[in-house]
VONU-72599 format. One record per residue (C-alpha): residue number from 1; y, x, z; residue in three letters; chain. Coordinates in steps of 0.2 Angstrom, whole numbers, plus 5000, padded with zeros to 4 digits. Layout:
BEGIN
<r NUM,<Y,X,Z>,"Ala","A">
...
end
This chain:
BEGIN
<r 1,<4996,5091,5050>,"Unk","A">
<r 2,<5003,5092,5032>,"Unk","A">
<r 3,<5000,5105,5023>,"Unk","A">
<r 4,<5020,5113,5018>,"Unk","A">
<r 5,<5008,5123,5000>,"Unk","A">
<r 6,<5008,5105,4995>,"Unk","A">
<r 7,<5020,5101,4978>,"Unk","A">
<r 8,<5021,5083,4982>,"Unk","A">
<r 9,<5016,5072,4999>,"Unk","A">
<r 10,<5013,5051,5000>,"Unk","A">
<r 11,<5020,5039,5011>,"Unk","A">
<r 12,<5006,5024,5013>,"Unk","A">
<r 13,<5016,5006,5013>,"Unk","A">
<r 14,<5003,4993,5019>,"Unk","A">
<r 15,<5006,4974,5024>,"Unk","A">
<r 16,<4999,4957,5020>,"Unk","A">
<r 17,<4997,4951,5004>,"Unk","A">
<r 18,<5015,4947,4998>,"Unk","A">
<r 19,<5026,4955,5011>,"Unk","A">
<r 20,<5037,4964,4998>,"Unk","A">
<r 21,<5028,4981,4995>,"Unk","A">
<r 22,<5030,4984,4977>,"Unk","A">
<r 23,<5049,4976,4977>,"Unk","A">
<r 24,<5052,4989,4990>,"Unk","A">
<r 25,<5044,5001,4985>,"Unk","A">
<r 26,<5054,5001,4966>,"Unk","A">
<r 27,<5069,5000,4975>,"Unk","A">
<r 28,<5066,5018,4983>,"Unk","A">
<r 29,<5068,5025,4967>,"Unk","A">
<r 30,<5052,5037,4971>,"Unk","A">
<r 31,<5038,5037,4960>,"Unk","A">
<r 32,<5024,5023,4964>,"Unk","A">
<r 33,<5004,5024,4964>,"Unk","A">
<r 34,<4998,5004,4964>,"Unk","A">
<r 35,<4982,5004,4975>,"Unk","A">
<r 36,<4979,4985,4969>,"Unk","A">
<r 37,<4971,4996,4952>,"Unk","A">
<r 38,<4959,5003,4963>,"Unk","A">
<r 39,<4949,4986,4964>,"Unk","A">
<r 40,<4931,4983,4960>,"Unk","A">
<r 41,<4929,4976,4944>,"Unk","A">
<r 42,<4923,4957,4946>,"Unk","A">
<r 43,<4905,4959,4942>,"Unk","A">
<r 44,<4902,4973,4955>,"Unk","A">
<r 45,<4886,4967,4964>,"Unk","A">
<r 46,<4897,4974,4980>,"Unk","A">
<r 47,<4908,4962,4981>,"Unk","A">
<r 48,<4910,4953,4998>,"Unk","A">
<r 49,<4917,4935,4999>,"Unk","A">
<r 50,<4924,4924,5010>,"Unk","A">
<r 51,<4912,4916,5025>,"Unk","A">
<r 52,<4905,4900,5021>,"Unk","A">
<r 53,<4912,4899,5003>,"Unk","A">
<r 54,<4908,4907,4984>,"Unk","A">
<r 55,<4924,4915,4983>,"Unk","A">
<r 56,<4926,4933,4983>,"Unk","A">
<r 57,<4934,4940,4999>,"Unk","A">
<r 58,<4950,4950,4987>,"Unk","A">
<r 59,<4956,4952,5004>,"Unk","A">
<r 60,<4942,4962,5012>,"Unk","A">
<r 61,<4943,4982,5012>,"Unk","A">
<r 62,<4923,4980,5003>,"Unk","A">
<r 63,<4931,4974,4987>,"Unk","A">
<r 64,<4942,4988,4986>,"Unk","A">
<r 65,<4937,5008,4980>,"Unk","A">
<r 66,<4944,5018,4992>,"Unk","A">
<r 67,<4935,5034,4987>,"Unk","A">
<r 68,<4944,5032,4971>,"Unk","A">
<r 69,<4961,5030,4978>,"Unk","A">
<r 70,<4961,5042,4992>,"Unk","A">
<r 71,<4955,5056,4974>,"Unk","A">
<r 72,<4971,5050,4965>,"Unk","A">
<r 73,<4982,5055,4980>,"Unk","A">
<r 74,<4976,5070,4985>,"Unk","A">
<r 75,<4976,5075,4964>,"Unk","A">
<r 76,<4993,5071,4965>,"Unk","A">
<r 77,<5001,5079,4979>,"Unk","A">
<r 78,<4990,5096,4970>,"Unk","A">
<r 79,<4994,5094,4954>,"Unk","A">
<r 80,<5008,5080,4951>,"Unk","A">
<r 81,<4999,5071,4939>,"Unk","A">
<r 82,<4981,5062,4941>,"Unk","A">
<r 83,<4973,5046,4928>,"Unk","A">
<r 84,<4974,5032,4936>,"Unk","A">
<r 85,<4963,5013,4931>,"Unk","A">
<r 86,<4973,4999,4924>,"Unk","A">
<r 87,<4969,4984,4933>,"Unk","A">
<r 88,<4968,4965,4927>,"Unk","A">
<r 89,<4969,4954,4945>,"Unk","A">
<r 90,<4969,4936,4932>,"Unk","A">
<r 91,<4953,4945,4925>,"Unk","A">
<r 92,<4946,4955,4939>,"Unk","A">
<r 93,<4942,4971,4927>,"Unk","A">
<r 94,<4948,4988,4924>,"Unk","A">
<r 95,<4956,4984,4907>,"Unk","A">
<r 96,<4965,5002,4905>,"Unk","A">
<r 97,<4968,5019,4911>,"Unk","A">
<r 98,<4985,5028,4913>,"Unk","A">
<r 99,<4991,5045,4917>,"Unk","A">
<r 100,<5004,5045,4930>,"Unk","A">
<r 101,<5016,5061,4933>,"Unk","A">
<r 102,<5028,5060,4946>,"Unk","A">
<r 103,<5037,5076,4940>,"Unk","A">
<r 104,<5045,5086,4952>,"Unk","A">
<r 105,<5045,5073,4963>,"Unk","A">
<r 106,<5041,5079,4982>,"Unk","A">
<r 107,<5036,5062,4988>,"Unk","A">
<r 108,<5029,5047,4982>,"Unk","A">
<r 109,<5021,5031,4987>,"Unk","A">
<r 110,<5006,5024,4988>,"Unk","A">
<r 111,<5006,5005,4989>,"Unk","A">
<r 112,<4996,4991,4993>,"Unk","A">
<r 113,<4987,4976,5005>,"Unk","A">
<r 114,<4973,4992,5009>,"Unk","A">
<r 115,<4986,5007,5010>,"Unk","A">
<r 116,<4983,5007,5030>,"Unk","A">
<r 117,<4962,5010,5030>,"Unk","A">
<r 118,<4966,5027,5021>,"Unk","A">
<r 119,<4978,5032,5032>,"Unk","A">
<r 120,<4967,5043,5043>,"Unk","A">
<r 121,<4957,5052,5027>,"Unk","A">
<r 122,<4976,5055,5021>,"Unk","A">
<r 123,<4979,5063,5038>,"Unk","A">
<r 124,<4964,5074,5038>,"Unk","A">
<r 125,<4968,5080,5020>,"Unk","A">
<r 126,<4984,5085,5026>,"Unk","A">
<r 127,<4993,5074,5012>,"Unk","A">
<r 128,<5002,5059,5023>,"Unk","A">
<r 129,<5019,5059,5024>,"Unk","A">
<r 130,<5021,5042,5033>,"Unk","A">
<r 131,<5011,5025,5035>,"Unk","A">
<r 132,<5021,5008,5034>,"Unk","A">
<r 133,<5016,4992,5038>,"Unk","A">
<r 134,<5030,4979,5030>,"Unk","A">
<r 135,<5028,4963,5041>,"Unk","A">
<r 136,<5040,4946,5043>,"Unk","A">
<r 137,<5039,4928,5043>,"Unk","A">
<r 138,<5020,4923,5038>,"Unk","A">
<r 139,<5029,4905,5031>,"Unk","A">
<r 140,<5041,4917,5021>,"Unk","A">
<r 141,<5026,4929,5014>,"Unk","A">
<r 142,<5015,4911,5011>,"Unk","A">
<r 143,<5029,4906,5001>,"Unk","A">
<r 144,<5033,4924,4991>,"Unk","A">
<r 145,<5014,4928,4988>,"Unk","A">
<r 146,<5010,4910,4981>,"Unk","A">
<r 147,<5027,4910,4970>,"Unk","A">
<r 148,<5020,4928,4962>,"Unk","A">
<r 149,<5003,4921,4959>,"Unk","A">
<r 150,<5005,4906,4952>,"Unk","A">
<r 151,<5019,4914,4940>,"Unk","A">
<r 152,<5008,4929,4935>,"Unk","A">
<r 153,<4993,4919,4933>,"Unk","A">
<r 154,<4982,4929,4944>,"Unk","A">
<r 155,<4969,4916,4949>,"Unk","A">
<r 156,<4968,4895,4949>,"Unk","A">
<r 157,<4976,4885,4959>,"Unk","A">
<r 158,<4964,4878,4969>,"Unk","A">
<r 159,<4959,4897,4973>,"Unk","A">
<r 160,<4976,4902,4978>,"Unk","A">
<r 161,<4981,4888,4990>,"Unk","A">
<r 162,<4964,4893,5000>,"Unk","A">
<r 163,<4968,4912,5000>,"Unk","A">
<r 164,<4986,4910,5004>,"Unk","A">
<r 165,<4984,4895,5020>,"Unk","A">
<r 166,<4969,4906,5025>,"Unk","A">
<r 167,<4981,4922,5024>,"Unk","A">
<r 168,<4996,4914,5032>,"Unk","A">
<r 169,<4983,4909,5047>,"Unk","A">
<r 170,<4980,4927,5047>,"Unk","A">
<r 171,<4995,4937,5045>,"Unk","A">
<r 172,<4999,4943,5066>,"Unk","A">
<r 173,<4980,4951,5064>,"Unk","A">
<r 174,<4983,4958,5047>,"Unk","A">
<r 175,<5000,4965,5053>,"Unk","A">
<r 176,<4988,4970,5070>,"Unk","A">
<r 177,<4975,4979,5061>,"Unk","A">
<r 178,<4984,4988,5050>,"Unk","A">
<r 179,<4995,4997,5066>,"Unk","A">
<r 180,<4981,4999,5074>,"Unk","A">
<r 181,<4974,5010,5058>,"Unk","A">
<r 182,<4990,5019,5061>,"Unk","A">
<r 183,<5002,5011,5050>,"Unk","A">
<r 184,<5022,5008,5058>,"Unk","A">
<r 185,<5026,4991,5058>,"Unk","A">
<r 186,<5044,4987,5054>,"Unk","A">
<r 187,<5056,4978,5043>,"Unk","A">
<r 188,<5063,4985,5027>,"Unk","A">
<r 189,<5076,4989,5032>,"Unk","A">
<r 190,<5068,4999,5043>,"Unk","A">
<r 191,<5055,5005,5032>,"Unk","A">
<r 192,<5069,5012,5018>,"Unk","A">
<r 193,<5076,5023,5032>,"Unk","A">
<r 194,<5060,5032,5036>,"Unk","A">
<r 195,<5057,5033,5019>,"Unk","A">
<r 196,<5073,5042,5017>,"Unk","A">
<r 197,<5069,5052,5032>,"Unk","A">
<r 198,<5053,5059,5024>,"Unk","A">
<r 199,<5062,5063,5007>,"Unk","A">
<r 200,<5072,5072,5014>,"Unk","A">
<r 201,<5061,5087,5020>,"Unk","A">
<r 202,<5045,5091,5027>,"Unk","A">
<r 203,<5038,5085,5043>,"Unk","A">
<r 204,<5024,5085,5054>,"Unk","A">
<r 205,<5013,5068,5055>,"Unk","A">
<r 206,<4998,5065,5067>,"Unk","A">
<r 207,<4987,5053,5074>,"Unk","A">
<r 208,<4984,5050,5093>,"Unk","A">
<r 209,<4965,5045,5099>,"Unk","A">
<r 210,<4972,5028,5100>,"Unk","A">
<r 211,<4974,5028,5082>,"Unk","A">
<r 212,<4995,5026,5085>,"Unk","A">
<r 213,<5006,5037,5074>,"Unk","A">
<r 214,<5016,5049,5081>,"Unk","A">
<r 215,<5027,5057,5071>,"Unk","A">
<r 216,<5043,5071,5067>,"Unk","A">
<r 217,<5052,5059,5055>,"Unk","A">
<r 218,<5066,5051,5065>,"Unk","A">
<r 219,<5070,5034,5062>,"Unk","A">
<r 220,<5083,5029,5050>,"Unk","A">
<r 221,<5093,5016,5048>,"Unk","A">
<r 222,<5094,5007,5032>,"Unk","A">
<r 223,<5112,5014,5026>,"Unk","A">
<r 224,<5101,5032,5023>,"Unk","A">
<r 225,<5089,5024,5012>,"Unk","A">
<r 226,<5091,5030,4994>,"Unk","A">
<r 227,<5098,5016,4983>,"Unk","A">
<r 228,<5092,5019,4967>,"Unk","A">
<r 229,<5080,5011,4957>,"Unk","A">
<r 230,<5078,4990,4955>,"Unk","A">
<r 231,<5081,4980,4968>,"Unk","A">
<r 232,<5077,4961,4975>,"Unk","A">
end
């Protein structure tokens, strides 16, 4: 259960690769912790890659710190305030650190491709608010993710059209393991009403053997979703 001596709590928003979490998760308004900076640097001899190929598996959860992710979460939903790496995907290094304070804030969120394989260490810690899983058309999310790559330079070409057919392939088992590490799946529309519902006030969050969610925030639809902040 949650802990209700805690300043501040995190709701977890998974999904493939290009499903609209950070577009989502600026138009909440809340403050926002980008798991993508908690990436292995490029040279880490821990690095997994792809199967019967020399590129690094990006995908995998084994290219990913999660130790230092879940350590940011639980200092902010203590403290309000934690450092946090800045991270270079064209590069594949740690180019900066930043301090991030999310204020008075009582929630945040914590976004990103591996948000759902922390969702039971968040739970134990007694920090989880809610876990999302955003999920649509795999031909959309091929088109959104390779339309963000290409324009933000993140890696060549060639790599990119492999990642993204190999991803789109994918997408129903991405969507399927990442419910089944306790994420929600739903729509954002959806996913802005029970964030909304978990601004709101403090709840109780738990996981079943099965490793479903069960839950006390009540599904919302989208016309209770807070409407500040950019939108897309």
């Amino acid at each position: 259960m949650s802990s209700p001596s805690l300043p501040s709590r995190v709701v977890l928003l998974a999904g493939p690769s290009g499903s609209g979490k950070s577009s989502l998760a600026a138009r909440t308004g809340l403050p926002v912790l980008r798991l993508d900076d908690f990436y292995k640097e490029g040279d880490d001899p821990t690095l997994p890659l792809v199967p019967d190929s020399a590129d690094i598996d990006w995908d995998s959860v084994r290219s990913w710190d999660a130790d230092a992710a879940v350590a940011a979460i639980v200092e902010l939903c203590r403290t309000r305030r934690t450092t946090v790496p800045v991270y270079s995907i064209a590069t594949s290094s740690r180019v900066d650190t930043e301090a991030l304070d999310i204020d008075s804030a009582p929630l945040f969120l914590a976004e990103g491709i591996f948000a759902a394989d922390i969702v039971a260490r968040c739970q134990e810690l007694g920090v989880l608010a809610d876990a999302l899983c955003l999920r649509g058309r795999p031909s959309t999310t091929f088109r959104r993710r390779l339309a963000r790559d290409l324009r933000e330079g993140r890696k060549s070409v060639p790599f990119l059209l492999r990642r993204g057919w190999r991803l789109m392939r994918a997408e129903r088992a991405i969507v399927g393991r990442q419910t089944a590490l306790g994420a929600h799946p739903c729509d954002k529309a959806e996913a802005l009403g029970r964030i909304a519902a978990a601004a709101a006030g403090p709840h109780l969050t738990r996981l079943t053997p099965r490793g479903e969610r069960s839950s006390g925030l009540a599904a919302e639809s989208a016309s209770t979703a807070p409407r500040t902040g950019n939108t897309t």
